[in-house]
PDB file of N, CA, C, O and CB in Angstrom:
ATOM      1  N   UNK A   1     -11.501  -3.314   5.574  1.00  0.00           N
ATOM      2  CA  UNK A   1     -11.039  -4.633   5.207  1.00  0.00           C
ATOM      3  C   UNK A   1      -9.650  -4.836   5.805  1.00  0.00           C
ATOM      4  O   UNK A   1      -8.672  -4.120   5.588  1.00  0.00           O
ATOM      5  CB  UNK A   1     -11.024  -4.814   3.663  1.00  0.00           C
ATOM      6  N   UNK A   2      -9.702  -5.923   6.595  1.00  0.00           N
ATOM      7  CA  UNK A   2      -8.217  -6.615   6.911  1.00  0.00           C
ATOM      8  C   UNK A   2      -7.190  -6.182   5.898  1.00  0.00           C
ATOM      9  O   UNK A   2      -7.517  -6.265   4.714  1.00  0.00           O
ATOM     10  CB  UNK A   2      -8.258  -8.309   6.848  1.00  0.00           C
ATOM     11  N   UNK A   3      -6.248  -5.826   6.139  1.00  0.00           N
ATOM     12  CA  UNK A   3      -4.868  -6.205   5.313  1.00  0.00           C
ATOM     13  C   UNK A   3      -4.393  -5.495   3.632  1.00  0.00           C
ATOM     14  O   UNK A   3      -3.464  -5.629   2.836  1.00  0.00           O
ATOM     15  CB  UNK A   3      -5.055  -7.927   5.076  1.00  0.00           C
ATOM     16  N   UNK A   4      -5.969  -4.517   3.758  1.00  0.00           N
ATOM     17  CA  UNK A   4      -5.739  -3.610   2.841  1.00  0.00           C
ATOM     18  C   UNK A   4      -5.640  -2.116   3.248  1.00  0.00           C
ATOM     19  O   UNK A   4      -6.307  -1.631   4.163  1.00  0.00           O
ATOM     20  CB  UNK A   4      -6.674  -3.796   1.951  1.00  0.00           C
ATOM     21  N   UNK A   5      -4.840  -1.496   2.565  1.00  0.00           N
ATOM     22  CA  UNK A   5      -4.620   0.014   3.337  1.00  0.00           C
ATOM     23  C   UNK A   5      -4.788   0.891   1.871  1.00  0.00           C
ATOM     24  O   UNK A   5      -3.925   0.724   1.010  1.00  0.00           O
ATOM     25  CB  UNK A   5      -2.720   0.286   4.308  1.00  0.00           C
ATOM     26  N   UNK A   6      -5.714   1.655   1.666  1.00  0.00           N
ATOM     27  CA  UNK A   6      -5.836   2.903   0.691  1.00  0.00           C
ATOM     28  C   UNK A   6      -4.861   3.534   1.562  1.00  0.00           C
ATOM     29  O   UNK A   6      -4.740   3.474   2.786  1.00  0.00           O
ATOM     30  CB  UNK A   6      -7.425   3.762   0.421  1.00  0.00           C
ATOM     31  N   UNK A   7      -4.230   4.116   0.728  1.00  0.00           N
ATOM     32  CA  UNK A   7      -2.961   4.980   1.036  1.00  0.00           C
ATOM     33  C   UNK A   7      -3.795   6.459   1.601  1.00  0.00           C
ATOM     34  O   UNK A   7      -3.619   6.933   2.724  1.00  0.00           O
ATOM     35  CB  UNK A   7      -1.808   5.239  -0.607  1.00  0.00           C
ATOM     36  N   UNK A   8      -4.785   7.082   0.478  1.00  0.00           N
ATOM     37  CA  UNK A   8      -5.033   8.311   0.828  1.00  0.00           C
ATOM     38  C   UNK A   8      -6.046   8.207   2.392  1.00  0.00           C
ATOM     39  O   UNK A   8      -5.923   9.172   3.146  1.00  0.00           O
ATOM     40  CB  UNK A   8      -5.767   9.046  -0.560  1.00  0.00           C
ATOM     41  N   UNK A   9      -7.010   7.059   2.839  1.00  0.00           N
ATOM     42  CA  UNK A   9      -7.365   6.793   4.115  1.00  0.00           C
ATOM     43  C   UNK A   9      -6.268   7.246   5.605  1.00  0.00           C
ATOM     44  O   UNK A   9      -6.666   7.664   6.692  1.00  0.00           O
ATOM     45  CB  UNK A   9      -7.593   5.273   3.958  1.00  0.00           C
ATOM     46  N   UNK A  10      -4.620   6.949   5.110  1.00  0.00           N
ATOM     47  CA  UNK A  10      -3.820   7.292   5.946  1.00  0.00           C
ATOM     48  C   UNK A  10      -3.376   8.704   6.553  1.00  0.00           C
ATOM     49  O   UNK A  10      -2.761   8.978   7.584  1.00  0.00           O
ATOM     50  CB  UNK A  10      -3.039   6.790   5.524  1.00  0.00           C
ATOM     51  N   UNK A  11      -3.849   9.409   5.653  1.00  0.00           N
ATOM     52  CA  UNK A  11      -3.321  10.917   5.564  1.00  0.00           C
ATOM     53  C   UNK A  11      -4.515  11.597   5.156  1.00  0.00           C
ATOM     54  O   UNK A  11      -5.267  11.059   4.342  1.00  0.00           O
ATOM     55  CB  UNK A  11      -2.051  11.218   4.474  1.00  0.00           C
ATOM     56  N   UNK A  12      -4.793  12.855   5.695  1.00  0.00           N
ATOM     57  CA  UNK A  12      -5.599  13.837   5.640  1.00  0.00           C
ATOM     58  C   UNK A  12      -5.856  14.032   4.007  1.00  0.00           C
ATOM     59  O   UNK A  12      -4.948  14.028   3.176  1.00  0.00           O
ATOM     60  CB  UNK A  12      -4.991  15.048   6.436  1.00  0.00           C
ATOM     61  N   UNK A  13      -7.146  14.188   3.734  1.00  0.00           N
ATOM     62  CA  UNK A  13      -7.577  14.220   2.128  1.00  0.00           C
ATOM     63  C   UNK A  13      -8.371  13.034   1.650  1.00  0.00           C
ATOM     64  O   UNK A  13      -8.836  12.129   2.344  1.00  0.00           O
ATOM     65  CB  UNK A  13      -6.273  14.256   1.162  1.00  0.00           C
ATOM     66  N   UNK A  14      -8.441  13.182   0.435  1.00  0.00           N
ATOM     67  CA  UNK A  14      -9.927  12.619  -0.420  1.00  0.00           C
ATOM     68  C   UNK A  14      -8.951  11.865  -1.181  1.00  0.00           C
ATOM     69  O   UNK A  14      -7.745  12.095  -1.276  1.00  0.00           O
ATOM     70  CB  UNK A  14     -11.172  13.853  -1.467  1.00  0.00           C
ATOM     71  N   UNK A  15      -9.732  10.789  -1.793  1.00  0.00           N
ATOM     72  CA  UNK A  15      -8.982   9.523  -2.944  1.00  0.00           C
ATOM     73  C   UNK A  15      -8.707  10.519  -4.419  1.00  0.00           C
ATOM     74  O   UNK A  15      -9.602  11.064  -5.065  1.00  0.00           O
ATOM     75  CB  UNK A  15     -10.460   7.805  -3.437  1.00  0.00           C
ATOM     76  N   UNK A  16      -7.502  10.559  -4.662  1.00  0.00           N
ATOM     77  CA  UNK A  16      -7.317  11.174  -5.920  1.00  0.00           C
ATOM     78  C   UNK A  16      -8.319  10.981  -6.974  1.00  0.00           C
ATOM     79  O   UNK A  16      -8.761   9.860  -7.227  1.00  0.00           O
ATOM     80  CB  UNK A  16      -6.151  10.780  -6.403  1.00  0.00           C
ATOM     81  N   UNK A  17      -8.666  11.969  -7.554  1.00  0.00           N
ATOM     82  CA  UNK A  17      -9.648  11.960  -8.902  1.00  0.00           C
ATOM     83  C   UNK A  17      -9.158  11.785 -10.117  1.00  0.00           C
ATOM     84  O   UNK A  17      -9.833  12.072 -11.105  1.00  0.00           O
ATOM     85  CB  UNK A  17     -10.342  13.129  -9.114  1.00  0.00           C
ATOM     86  N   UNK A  18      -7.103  10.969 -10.270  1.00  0.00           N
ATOM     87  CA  UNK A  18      -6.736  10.616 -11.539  1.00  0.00           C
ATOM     88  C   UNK A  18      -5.317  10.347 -10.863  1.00  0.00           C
ATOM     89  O   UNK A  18      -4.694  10.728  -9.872  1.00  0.00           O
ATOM     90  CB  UNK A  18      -6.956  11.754 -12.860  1.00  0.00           C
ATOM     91  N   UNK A  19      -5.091   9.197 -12.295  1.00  0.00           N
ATOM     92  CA  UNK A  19      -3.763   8.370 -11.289  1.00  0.00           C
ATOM     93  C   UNK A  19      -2.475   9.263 -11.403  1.00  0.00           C
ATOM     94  O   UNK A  19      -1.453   9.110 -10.734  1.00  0.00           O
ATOM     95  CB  UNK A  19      -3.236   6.576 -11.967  1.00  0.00           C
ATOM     96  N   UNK A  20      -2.786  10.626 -12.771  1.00  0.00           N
ATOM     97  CA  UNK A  20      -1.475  11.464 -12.477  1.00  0.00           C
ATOM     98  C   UNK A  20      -1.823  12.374 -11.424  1.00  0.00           C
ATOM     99  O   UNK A  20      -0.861  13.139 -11.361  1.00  0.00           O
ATOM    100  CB  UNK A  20      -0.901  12.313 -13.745  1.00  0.00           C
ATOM    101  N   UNK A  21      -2.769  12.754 -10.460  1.00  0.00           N
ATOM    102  CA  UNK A  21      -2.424  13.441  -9.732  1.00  0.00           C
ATOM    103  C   UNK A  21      -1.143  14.003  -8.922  1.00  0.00           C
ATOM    104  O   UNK A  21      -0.286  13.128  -8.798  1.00  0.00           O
ATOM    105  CB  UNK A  21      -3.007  13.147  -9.355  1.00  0.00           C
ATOM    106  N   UNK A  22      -0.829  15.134  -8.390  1.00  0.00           N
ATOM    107  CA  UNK A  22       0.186  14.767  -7.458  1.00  0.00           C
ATOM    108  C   UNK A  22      -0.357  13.877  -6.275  1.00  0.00           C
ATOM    109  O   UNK A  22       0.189  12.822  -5.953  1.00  0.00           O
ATOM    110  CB  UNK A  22       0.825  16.035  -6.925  1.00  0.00           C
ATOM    111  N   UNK A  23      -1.406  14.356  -5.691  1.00  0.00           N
ATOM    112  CA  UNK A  23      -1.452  13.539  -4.544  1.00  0.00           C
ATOM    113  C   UNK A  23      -1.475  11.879  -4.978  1.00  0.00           C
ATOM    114  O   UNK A  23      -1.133  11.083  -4.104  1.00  0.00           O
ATOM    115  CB  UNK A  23      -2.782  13.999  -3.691  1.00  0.00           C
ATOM    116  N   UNK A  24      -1.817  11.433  -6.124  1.00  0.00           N
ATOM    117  CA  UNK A  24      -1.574  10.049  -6.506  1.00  0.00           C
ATOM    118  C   UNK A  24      -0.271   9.642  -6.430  1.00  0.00           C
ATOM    119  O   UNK A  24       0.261   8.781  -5.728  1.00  0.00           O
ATOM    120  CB  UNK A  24      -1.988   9.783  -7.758  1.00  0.00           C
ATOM    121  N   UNK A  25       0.190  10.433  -7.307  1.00  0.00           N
ATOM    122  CA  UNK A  25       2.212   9.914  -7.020  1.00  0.00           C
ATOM    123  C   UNK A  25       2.833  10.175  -5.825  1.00  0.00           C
ATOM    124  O   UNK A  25       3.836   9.519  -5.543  1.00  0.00           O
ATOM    125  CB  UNK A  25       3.430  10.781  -7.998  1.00  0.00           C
ATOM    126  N   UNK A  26       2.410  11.038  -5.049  1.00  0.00           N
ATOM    127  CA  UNK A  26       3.109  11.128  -3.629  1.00  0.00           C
ATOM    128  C   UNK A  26       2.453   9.744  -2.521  1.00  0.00           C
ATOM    129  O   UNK A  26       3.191   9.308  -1.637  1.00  0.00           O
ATOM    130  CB  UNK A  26       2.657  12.922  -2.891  1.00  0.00           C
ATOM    131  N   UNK A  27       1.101   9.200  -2.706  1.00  0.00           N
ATOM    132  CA  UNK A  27       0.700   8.227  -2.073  1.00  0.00           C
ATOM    133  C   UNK A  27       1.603   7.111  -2.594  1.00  0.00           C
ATOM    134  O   UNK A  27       2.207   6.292  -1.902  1.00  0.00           O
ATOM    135  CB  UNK A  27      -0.723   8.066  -2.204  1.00  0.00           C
ATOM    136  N   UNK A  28       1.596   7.223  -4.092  1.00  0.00           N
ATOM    137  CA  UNK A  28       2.330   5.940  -4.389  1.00  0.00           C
ATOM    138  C   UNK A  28       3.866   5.511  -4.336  1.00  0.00           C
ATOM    139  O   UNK A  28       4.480   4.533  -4.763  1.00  0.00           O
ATOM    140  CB  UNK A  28       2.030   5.732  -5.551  1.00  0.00           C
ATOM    141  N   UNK A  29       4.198   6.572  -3.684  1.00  0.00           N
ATOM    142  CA  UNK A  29       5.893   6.749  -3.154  1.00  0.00           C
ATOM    143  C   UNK A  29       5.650   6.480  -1.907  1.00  0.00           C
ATOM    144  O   UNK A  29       6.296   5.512  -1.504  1.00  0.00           O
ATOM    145  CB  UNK A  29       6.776   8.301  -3.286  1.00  0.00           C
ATOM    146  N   UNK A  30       4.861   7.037  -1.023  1.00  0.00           N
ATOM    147  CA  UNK A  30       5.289   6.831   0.354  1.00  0.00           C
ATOM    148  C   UNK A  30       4.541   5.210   0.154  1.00  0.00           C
ATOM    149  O   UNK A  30       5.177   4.380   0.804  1.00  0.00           O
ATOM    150  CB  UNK A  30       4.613   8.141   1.738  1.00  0.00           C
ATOM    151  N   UNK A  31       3.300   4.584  -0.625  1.00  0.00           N
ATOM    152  CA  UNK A  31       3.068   3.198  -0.711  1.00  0.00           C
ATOM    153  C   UNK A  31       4.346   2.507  -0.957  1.00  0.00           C
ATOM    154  O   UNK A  31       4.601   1.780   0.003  1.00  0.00           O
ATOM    155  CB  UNK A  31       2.080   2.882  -1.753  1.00  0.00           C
ATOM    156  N   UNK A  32       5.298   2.453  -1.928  1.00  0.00           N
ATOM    157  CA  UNK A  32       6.688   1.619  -2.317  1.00  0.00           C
ATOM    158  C   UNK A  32       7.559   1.409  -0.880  1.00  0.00           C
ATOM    159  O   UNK A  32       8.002   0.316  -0.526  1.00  0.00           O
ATOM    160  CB  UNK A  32       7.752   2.620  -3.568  1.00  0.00           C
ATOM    161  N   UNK A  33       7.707   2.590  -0.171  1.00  0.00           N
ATOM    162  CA  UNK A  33       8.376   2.627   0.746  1.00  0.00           C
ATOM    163  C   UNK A  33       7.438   1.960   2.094  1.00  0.00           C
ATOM    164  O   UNK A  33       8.121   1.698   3.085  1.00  0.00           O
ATOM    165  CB  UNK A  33       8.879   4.035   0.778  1.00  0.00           C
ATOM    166  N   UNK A  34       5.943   1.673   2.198  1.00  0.00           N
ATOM    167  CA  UNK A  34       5.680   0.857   3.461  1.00  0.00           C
ATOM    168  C   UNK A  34       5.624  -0.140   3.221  1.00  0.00           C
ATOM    169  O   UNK A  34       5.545  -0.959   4.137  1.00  0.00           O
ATOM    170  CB  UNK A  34       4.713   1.011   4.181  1.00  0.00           C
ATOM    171  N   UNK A  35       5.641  -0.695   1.436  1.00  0.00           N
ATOM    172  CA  UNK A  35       5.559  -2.138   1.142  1.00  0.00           C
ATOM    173  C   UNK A  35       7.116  -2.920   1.252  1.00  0.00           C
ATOM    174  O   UNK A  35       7.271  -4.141   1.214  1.00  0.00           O
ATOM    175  CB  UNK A  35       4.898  -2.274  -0.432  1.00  0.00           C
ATOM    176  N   UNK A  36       8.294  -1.820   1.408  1.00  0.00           N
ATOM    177  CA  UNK A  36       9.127  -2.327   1.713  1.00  0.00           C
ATOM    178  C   UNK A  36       9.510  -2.692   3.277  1.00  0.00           C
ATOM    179  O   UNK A  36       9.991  -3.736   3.719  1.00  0.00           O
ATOM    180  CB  UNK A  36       9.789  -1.728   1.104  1.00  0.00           C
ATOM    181  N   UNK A  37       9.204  -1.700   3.841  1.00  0.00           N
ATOM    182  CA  UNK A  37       9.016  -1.915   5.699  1.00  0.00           C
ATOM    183  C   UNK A  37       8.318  -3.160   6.140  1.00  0.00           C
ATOM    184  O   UNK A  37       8.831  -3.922   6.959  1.00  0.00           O
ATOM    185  CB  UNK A  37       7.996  -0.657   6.467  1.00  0.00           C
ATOM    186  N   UNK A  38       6.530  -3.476   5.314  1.00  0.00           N
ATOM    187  CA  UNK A  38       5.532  -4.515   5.748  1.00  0.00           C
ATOM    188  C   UNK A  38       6.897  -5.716   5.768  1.00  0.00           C
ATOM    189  O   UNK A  38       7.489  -6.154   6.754  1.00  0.00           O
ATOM    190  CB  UNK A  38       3.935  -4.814   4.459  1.00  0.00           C
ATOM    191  N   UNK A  39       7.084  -5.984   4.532  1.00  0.00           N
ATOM    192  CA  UNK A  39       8.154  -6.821   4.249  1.00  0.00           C
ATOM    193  C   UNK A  39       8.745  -7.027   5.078  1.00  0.00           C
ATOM    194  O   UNK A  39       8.230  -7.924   5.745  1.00  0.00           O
ATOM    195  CB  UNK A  39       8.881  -6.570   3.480  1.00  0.00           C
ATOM    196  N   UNK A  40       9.976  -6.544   5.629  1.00  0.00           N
ATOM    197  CA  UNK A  40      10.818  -6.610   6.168  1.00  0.00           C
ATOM    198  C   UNK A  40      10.736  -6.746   7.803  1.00  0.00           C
ATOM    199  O   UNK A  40      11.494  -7.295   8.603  1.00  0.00           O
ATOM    200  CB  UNK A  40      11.360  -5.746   5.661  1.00  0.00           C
ATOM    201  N   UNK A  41       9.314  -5.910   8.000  1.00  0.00           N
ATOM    202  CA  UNK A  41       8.865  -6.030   9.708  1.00  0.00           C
ATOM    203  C   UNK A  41       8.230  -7.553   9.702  1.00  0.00           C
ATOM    204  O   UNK A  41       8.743  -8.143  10.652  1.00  0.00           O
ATOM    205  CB  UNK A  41       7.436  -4.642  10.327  1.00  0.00           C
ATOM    206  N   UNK A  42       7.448  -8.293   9.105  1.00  0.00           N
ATOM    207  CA  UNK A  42       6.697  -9.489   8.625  1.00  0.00           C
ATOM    208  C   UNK A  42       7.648  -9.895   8.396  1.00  0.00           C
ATOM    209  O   UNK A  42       7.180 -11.026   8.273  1.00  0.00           O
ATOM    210  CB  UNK A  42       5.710  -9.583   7.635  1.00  0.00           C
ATOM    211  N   UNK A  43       8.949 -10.080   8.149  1.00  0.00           N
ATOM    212  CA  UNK A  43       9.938 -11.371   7.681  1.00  0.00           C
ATOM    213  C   UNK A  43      10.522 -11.459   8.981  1.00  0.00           C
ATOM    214  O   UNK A  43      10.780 -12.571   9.442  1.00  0.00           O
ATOM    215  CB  UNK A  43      11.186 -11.149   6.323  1.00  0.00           C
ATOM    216  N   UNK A  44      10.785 -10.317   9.689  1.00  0.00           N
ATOM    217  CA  UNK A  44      12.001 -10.564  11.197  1.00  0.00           C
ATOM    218  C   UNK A  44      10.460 -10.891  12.179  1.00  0.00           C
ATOM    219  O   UNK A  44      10.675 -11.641  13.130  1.00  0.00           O
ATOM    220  CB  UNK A  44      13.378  -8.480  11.976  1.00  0.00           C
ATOM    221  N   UNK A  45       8.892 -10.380  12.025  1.00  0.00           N
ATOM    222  CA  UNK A  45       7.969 -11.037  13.222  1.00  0.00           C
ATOM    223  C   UNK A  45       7.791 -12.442  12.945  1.00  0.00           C
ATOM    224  O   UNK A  45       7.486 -13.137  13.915  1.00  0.00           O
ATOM    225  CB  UNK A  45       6.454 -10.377  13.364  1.00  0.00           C
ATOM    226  N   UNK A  46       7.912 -12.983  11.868  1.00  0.00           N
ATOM    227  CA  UNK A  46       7.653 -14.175  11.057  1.00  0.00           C
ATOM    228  C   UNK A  46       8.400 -15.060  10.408  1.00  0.00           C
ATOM    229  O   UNK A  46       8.051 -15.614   9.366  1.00  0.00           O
ATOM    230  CB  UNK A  46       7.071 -13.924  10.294  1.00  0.00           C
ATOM    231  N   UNK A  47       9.952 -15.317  11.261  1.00  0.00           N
ATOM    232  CA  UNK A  47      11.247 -15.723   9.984  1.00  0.00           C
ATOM    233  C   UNK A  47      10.210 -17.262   9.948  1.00  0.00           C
ATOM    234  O   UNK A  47       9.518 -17.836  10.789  1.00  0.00           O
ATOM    235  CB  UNK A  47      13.681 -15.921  10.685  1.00  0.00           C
ATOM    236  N   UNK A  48      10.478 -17.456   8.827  1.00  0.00           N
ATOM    237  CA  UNK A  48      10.270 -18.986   7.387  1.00  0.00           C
ATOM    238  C   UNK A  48       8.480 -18.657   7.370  1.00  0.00           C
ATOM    239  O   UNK A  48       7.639 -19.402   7.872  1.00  0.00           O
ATOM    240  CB  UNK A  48      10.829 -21.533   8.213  1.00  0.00           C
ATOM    241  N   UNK A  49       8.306 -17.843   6.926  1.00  0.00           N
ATOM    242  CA  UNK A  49       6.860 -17.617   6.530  1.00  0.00           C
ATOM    243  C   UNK A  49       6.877 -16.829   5.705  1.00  0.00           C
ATOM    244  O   UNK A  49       7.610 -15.846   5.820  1.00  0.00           O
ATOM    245  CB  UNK A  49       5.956 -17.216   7.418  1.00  0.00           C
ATOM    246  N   UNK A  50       6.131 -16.998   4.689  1.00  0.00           N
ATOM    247  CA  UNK A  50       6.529 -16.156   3.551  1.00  0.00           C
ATOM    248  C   UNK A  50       5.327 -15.313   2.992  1.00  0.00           C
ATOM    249  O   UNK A  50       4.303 -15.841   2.560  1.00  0.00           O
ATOM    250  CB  UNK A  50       7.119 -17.061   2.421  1.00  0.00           C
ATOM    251  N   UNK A  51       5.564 -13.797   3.041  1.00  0.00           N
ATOM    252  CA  UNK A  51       4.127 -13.032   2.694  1.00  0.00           C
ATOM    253  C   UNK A  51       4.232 -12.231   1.306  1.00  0.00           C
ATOM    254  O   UNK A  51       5.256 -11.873   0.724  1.00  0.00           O
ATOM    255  CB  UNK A  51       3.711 -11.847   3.963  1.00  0.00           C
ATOM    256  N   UNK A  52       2.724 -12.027   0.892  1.00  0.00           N
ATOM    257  CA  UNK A  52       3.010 -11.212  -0.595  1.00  0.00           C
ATOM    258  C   UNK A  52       2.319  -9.696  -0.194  1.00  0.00           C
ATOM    259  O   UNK A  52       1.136  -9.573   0.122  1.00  0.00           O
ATOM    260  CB  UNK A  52       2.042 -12.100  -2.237  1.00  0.00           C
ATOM    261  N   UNK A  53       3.064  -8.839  -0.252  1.00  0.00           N
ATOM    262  CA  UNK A  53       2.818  -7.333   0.162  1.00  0.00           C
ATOM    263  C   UNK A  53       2.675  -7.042  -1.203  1.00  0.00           C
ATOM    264  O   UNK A  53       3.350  -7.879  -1.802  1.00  0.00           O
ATOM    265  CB  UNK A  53       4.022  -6.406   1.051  1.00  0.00           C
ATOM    266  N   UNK A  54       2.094  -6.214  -2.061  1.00  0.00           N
ATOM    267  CA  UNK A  54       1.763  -5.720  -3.539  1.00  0.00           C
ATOM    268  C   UNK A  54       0.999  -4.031  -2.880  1.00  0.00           C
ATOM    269  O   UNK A  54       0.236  -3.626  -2.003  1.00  0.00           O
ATOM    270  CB  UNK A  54       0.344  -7.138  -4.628  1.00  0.00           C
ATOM    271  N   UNK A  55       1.837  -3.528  -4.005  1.00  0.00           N
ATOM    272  CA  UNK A  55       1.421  -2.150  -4.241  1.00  0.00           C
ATOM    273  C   UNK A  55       0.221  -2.378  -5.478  1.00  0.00           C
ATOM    274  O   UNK A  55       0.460  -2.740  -6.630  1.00  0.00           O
ATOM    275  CB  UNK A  55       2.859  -1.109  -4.727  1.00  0.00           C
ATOM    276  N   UNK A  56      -1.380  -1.999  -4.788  1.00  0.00           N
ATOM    277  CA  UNK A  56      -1.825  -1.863  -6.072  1.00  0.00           C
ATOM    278  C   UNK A  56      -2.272  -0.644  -6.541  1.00  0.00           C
ATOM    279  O   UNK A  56      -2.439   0.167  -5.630  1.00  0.00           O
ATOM    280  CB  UNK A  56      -2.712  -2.658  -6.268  1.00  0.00           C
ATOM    281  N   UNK A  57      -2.541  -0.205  -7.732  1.00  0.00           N
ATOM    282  CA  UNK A  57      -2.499   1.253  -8.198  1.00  0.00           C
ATOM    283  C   UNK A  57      -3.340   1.350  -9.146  1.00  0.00           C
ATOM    284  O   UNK A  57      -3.080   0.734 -10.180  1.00  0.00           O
ATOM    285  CB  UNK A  57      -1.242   1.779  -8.666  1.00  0.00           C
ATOM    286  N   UNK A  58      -4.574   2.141  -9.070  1.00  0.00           N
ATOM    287  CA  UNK A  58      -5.979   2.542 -10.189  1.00  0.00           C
ATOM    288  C   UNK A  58      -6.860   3.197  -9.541  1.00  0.00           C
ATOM    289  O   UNK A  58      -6.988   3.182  -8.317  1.00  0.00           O
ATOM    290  CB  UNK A  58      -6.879   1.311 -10.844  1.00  0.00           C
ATOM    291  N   UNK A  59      -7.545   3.836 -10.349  1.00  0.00           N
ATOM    292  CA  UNK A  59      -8.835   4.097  -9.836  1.00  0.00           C
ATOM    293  C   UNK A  59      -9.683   3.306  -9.190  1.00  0.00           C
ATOM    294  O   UNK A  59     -10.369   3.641  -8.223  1.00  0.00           O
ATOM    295  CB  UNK A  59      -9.443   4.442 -10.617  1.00  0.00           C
ATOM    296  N   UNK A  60      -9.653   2.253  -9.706  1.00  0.00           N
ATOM    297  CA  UNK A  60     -10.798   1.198  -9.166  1.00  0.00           C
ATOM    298  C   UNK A  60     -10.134   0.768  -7.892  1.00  0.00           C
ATOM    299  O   UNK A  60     -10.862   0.037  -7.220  1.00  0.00           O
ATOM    300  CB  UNK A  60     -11.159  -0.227 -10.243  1.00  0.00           C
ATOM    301  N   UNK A  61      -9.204   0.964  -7.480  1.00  0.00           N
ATOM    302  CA  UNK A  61      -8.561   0.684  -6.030  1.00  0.00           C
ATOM    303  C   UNK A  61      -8.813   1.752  -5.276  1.00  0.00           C
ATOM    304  O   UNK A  61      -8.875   1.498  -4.073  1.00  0.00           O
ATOM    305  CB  UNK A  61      -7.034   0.443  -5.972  1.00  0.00           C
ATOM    306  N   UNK A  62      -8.993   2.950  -5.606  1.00  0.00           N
ATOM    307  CA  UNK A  62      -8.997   4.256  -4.995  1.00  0.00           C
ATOM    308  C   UNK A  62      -7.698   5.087  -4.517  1.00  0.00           C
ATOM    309  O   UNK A  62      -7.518   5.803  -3.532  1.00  0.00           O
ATOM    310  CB  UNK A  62      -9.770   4.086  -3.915  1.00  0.00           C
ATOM    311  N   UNK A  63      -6.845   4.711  -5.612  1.00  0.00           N
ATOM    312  CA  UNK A  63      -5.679   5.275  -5.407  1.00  0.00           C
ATOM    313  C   UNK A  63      -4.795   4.093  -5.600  1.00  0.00           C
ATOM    314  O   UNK A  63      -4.960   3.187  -6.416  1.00  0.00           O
ATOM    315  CB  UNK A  63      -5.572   5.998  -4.093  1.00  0.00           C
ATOM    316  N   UNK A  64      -4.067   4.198  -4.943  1.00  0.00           N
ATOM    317  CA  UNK A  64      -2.531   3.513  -4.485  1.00  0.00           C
ATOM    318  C   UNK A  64      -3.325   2.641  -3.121  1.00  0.00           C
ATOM    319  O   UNK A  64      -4.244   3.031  -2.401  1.00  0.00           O
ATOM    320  CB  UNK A  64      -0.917   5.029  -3.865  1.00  0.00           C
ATOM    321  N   UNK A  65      -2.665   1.499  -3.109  1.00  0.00           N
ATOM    322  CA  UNK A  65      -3.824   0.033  -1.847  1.00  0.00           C
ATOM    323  C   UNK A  65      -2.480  -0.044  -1.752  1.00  0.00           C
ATOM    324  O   UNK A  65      -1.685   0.407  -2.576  1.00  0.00           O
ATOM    325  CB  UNK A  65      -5.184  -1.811  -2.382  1.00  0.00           C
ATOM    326  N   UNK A  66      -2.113  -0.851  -0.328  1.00  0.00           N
ATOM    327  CA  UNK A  66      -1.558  -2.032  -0.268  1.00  0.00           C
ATOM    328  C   UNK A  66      -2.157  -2.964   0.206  1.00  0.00           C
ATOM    329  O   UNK A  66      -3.150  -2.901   0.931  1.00  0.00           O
ATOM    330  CB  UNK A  66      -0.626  -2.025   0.223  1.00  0.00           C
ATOM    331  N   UNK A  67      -1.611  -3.891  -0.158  1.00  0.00           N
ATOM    332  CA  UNK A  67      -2.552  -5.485   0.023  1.00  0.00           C
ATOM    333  C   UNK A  67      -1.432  -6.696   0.690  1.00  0.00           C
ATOM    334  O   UNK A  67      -0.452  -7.121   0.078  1.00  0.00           O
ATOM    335  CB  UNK A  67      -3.201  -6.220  -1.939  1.00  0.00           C
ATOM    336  N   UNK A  68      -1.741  -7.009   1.725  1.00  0.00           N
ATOM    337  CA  UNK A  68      -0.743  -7.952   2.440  1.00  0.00           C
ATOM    338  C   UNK A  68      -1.436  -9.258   2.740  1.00  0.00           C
ATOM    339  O   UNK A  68      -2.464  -9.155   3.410  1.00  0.00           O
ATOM    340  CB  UNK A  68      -0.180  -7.319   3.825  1.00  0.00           C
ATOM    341  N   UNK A  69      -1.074 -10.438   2.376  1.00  0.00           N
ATOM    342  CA  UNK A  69      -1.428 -11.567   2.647  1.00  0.00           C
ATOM    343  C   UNK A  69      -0.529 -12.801   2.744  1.00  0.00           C
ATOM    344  O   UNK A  69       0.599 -12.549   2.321  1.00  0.00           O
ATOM    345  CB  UNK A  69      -2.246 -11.702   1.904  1.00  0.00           C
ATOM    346  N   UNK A  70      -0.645 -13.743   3.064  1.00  0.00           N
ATOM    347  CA  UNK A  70       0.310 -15.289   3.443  1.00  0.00           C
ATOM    348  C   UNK A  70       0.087 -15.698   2.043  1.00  0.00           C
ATOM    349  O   UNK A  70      -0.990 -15.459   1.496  1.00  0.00           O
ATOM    350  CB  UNK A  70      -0.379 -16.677   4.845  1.00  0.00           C
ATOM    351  N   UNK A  71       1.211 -16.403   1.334  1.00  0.00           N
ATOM    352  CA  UNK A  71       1.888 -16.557   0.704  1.00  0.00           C
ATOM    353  C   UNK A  71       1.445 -18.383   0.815  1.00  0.00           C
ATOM    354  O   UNK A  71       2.057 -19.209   0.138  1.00  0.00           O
ATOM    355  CB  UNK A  71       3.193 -15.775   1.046  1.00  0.00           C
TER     356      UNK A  71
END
């Protein structure tokens, strides 16, 4: 899917089997930190356009997602 990124898809390994995992909290740290980059790379490729980057986080997401879309 366009514009969604499972975190654990990025990096070698399987979708965590619980949201305390470690590998859950380490996806969802390095997730905080690309939802701040998407941001910021999308505001200087795109100045006066405005996007919503969201960290989402559950099982039913398969971890830690990010989700980027126009605003």
């Amino acid at each position: 899917m366009l514009n969604r990124t499972h975190m654990w898809e990025s990096f070698a390994g399987d979708g965590p089997t619980s949201a305390q995992s470690p590998e859950a909290e380490a996806y969802r740290e390095i997730g905080l930190r690309m939802t701040r980059t998407w941001r910021e790379a999308l505001s200087v490729q795109f100045p006066g356009r405005e996007f919503v980057i969201e960290l989402l986080d559950g099982l039913d997401e398969y971890g830690p997602t990010i989700v980027a879309h126009s605003a």
